[in-house]
C-alpha positions as a Markdown table, in Angstrom:
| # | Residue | x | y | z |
|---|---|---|---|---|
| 1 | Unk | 14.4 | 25.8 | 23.9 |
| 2 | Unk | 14.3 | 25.3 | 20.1 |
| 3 | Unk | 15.2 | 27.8 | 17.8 |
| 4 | Unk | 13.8 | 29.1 | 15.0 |
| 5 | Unk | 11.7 | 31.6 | 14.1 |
| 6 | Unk | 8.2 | 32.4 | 15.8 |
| 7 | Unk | 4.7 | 32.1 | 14.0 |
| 8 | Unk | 2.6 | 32.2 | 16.8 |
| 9 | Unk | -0.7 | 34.2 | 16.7 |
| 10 | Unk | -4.6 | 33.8 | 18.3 |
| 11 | Unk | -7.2 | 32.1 | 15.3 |
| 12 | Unk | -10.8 | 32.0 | 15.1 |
| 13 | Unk | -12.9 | 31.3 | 17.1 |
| 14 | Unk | -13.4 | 34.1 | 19.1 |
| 15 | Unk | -11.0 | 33.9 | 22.6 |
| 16 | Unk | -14.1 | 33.8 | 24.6 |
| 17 | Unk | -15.1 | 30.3 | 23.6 |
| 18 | Unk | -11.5 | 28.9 | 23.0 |
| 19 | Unk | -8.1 | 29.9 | 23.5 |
| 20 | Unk | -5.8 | 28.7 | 20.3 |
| 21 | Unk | -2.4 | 29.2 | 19.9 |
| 22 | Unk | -0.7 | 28.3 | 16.6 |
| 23 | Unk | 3.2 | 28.0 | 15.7 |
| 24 | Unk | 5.2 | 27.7 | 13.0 |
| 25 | Unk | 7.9 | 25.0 | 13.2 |
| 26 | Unk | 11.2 | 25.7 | 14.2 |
| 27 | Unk | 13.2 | 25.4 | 10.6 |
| 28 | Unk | 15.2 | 22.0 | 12.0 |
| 29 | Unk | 11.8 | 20.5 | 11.8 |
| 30 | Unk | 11.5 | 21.4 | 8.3 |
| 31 | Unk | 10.0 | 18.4 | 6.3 |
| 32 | Unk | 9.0 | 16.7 | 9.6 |
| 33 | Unk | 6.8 | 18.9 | 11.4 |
| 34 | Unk | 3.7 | 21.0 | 9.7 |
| 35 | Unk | 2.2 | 22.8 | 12.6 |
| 36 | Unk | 2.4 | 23.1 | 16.5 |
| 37 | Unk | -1.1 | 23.9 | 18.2 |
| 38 | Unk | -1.7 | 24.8 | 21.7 |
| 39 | Unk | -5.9 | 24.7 | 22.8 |
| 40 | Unk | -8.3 | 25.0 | 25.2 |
| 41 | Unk | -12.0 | 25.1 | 25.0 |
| 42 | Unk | -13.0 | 28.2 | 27.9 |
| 43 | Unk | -17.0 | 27.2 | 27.9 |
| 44 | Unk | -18.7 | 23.9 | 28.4 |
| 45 | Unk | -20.5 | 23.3 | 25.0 |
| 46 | Unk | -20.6 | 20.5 | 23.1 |
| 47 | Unk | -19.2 | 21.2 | 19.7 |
| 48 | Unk | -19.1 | 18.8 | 16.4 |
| 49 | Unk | -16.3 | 18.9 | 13.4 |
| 50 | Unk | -15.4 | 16.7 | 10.9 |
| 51 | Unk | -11.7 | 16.7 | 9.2 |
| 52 | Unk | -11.6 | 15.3 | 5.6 |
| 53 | Unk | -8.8 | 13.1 | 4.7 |
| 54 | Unk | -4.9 | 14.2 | 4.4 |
| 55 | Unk | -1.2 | 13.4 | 4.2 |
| 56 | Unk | -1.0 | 14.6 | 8.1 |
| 57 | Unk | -0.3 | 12.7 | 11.3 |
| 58 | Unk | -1.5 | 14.1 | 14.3 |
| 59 | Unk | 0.0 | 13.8 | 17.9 |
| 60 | Unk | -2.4 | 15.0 | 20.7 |
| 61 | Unk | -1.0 | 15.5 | 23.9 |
| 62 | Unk | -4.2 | 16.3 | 26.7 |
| 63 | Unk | -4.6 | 17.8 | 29.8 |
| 64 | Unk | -8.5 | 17.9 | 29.8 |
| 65 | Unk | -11.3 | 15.8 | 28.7 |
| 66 | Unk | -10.9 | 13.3 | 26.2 |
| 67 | Unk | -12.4 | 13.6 | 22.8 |
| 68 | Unk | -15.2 | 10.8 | 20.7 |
| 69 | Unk | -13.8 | 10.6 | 17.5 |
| 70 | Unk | -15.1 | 8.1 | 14.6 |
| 71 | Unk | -13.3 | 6.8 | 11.2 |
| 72 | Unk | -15.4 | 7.3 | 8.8 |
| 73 | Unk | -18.7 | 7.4 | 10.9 |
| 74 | Unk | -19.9 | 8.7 | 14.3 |
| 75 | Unk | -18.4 | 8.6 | 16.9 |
| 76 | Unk | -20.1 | 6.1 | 19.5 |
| 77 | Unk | -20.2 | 6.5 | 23.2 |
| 78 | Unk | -16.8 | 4.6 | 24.2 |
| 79 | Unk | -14.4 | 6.0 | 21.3 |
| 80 | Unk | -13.1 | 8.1 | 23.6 |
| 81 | Unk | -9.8 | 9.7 | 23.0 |
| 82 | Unk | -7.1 | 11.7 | 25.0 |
| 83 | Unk | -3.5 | 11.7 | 24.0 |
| 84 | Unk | -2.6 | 9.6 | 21.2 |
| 85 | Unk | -1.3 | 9.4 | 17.7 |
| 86 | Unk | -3.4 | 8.8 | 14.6 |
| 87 | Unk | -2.3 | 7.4 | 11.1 |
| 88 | Unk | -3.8 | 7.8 | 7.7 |
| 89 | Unk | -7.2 | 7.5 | 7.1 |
| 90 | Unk | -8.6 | 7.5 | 3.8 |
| 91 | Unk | -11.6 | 9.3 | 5.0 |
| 92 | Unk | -13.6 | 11.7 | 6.9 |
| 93 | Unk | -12.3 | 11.8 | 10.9 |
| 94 | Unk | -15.9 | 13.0 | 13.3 |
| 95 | Unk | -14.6 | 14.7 | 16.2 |
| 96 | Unk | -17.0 | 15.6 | 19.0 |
| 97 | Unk | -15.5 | 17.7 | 22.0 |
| 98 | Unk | -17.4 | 18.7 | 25.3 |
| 99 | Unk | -16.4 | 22.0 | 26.4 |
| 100 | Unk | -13.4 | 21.2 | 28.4 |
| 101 | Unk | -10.3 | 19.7 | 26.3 |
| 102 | Unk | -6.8 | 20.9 | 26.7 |
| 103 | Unk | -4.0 | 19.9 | 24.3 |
| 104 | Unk | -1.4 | 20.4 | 22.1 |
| 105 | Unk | -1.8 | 19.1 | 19.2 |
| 106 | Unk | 1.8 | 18.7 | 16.5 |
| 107 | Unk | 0.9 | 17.7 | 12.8 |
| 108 | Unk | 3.5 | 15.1 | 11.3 |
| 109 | Unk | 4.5 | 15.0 | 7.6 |
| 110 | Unk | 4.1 | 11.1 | 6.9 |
| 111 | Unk | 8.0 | 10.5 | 6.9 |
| 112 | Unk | 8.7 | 12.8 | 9.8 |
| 113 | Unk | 6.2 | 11.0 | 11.5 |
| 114 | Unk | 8.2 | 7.4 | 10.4 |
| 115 | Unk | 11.3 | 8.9 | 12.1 |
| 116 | Unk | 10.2 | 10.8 | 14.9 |
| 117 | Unk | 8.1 | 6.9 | 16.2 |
| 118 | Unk | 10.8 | 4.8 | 14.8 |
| 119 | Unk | 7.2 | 2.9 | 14.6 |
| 120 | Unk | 6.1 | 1.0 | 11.0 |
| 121 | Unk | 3.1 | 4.0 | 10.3 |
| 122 | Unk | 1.4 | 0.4 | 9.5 |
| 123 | Unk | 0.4 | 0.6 | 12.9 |
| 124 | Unk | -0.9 | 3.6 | 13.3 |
| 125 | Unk | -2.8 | 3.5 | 9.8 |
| 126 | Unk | -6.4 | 4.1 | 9.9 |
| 127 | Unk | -6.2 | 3.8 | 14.1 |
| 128 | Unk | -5.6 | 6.1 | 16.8 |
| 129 | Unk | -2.8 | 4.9 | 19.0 |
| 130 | Unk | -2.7 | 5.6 | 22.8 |
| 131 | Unk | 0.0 | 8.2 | 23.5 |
| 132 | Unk | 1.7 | 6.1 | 26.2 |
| 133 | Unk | 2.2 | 2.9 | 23.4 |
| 134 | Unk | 3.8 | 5.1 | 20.7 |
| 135 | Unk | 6.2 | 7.2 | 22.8 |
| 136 | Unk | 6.9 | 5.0 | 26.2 |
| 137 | Unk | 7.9 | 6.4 | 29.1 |
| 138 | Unk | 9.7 | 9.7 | 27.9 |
| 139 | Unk | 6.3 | 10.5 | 26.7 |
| 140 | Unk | 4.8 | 9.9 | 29.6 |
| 141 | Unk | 7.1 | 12.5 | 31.4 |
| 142 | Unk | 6.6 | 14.9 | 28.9 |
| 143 | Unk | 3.0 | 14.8 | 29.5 |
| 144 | Unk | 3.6 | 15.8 | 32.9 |
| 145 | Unk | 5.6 | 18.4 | 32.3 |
| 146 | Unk | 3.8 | 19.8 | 29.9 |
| 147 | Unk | 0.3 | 19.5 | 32.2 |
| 148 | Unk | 2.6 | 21.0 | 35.2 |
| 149 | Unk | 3.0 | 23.9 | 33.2 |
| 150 | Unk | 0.4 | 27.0 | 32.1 |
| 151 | Unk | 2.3 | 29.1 | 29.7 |
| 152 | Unk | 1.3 | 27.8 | 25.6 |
| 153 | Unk | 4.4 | 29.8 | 24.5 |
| 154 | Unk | 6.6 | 27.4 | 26.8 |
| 155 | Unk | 4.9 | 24.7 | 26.6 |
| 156 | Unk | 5.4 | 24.7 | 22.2 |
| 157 | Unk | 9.0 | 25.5 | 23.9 |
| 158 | Unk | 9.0 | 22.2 | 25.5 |
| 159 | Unk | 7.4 | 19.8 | 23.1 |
| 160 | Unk | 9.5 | 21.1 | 20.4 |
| 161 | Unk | 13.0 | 20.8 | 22.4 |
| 162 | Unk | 11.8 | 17.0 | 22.5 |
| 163 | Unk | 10.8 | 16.4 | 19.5 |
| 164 | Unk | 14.3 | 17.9 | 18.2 |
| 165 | Unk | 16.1 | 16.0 | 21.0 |
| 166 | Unk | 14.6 | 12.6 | 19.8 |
| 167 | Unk | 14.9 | 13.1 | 16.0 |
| 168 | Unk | 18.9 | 13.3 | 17.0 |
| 169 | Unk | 18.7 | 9.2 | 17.7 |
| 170 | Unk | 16.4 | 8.2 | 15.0 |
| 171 | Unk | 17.8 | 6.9 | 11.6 |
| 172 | Unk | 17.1 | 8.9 | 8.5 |
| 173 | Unk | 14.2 | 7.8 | 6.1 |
| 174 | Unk | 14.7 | 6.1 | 2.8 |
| 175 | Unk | 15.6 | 8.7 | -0.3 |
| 176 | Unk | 13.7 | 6.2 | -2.4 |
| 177 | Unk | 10.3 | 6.3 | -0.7 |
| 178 | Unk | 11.2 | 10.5 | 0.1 |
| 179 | Unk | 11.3 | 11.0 | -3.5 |
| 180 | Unk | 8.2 | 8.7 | -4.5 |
| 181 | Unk | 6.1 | 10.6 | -2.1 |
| 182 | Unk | 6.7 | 13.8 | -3.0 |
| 183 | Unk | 6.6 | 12.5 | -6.7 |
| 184 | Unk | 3.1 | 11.3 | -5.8 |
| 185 | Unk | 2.0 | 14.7 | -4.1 |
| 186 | Unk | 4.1 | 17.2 | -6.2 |
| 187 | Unk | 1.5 | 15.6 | -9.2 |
| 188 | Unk | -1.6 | 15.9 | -7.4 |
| 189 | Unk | -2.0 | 11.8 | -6.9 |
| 190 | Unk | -1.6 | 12.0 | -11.4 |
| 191 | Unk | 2.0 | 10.6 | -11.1 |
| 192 | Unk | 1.7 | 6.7 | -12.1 |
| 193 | Unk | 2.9 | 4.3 | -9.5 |
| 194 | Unk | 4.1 | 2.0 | -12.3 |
| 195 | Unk | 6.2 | 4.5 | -13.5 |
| 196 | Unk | 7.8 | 5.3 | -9.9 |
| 197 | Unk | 8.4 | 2.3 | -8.9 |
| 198 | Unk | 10.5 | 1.5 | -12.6 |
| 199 | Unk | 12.2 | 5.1 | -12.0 |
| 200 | Unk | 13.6 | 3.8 | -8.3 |
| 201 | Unk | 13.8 | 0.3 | -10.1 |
| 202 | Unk | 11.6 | -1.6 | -7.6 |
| 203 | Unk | 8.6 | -3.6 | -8.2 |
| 204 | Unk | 5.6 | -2.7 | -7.4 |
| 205 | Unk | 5.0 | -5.1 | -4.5 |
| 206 | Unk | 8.1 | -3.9 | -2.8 |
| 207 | Unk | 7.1 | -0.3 | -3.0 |
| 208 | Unk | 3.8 | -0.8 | -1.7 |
| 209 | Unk | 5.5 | -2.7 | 1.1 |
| 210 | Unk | 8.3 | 0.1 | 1.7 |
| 211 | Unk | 5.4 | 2.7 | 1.6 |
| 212 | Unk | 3.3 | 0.5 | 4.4 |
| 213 | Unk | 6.1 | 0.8 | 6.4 |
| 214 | Unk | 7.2 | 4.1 | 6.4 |
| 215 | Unk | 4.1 | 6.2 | 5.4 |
| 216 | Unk | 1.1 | 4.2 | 6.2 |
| 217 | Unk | -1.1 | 3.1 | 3.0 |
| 218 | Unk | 0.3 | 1.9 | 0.1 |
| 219 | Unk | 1.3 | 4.5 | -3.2 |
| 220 | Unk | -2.6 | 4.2 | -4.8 |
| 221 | Unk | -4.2 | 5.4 | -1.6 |
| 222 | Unk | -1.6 | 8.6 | -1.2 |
| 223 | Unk | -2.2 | 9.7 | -4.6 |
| 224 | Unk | -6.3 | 9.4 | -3.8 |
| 225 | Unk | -5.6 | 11.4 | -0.6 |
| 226 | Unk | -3.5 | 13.7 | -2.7 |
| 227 | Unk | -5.7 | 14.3 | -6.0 |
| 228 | Unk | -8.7 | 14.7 | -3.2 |
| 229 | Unk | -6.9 | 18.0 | -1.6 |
| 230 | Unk | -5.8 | 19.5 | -5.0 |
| 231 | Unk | -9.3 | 19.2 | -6.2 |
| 232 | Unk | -10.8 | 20.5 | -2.7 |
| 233 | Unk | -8.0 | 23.4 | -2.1 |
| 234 | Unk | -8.7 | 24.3 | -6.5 |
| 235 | Unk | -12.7 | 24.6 | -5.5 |
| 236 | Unk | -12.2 | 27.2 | -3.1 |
| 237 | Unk | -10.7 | 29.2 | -6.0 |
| 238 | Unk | -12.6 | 32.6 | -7.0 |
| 239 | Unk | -11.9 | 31.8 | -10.3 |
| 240 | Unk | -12.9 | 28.2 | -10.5 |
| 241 | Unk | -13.7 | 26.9 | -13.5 |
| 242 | Unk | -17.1 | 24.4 | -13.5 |
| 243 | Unk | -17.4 | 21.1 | -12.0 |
| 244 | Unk | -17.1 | 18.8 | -15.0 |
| 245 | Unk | -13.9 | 20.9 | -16.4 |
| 246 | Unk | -12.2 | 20.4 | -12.2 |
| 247 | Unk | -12.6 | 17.2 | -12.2 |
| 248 | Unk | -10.8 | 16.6 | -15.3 |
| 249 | Unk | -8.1 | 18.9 | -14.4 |
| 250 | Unk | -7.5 | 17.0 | -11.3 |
| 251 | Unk | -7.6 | 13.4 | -13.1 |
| 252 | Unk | -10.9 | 12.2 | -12.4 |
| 253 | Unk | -13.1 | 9.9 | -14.6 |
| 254 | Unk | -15.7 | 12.4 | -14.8 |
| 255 | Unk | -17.7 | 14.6 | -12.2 |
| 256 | Unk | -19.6 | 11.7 | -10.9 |
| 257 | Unk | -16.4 | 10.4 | -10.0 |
| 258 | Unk | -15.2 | 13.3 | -8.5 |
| 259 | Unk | -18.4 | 13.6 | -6.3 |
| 260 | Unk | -17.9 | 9.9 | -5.5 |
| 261 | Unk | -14.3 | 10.5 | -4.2 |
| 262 | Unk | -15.5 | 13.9 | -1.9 |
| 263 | Unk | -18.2 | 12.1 | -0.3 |
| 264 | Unk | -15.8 | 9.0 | 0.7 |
| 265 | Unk | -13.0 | 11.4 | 1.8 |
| 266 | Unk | -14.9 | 14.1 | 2.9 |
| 267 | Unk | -18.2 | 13.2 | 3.8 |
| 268 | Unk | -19.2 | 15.4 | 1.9 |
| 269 | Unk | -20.4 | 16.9 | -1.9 |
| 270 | Unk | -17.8 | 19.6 | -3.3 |
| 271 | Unk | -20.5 | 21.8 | -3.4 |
| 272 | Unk | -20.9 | 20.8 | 0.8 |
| 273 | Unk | -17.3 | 21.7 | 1.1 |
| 274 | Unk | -17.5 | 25.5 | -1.0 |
């Protein structure tokens, strides 16, 4: 059992339509691991969401129906999804559930996510990756055992032992593309990738290269994905200032711009997301 102290509590929506179960990473996964979810839809509705664009990469591990999911769009009849792994997508994700999925779902930082698939995140960039292709075998048995089992609180037990275990034989990731990443998200996507890539003392091709290896997308689209979730989280603020004077303060062109950027990352207008 990892270690580590225990975040877990019920969430909205109400336990009679879903049973949700969310825990706070044990500290060993600091800087790899965001969140650990445990759900379960209890009634047979069909239900619609749509997750804008960030700097997480999801694992879902099923035991119940699979979910449609679209990039960027609808999902259509046979986008069918179970358990899998899903990259960076510089855009809205349309997920449609059907009353009866059962997962756990763990949310990767993008180097944690580099390391814990010993995968280039190239691969998993803008797709969603069968479970059973990014994790073999020992996935597949931990599927099992986690589908044998009923308890949430053992189960996060379980998948957390093995994500810890595996991390153990995977190689560290590059302090060069650690610091330019959290350079490019510490800034809110303002930092200049000229200017990064001169600081490590790489060109710019090469760091666009290391970053399509071991986060995804290259530099450009991480500070997008970044200035998009400063200027949505700064929004929500009670004391926001207006539109025009947001959208400078996050580094847009203008508001038009800004609007331009929710609507391709979001799906949405900022005022759709308030």
């Amino acid at each position: 059992m990892a270690s580590g102290q225990r975040d877990e509590t019920p969430d909205e929506p109400a336990p009679a339509q879903f049973e949700f179960v969310r825990r706070t990473p044990s500290p060993q996964l600091a800087g790899i691991v965001t969140k650990l979810i445990g759900f379960r839809e209890l009634v047979p509705v069909y239900v619609r969401q749509t997750e804008v664009a960030s700097l997480h990469v999801p694992l879902i591990i099923s035991f119940g129906e699979a979910f449609a999911i679209g990039l960027s769009r609808a999902p259509r009849d046979n986008d069918r999804f179970a358990s899998f792994a899903a990259g960076i997508h510089a855009g809205p994700v349309i997920i449609d559930s059907f009353g009866r999925a059962c997962c756990i779902q763990v949310n990767f930082t993008p180097l944690g996510a580099r390391r814990f698939f010993s995968l280039p995140m190239s691969k998993l960039a803008d797709r969603m990756v069968p479970f059973d292709e990014v994790l073999g075998s020992a996935g597949h048995r931990l599927r099992e055992r986690l589908g044998d089992e009923t308890d949430w609180h053992r189960r996060l037990d379980m998948t957390e032992a093995f994500i810890i275990e595996r991390l153990t034989r995977m190689p560290a990731i590059s302090d060069e593309i650690g610091w330019a990443l959290a350079t490019i998200v510490a800034s809110g996507g303002r930092a200049r990738v000229a200017s990064i890539a001169d600081e490590i003392g790489w060109s710019r091709k090469h760091l666009a290269a290391r970053f399509a290896d071991q986060v995804g997308v290259g530099p450009k689209s991480i500070a997008r994905i970044a200035r998009f979730n400063r200027a949505a989280n700064l929004s929500k603020r009670a004391d926001r200032t207006s539109w025009a004077d947001l959208a400078v303060e996050c580094g847009y062109a203008d508001q038009a711009h800004m609007v331009r950027e929710f609507r391709a990352l979001a799906g949405a207008t900022p005022t759709g997301l308030d």
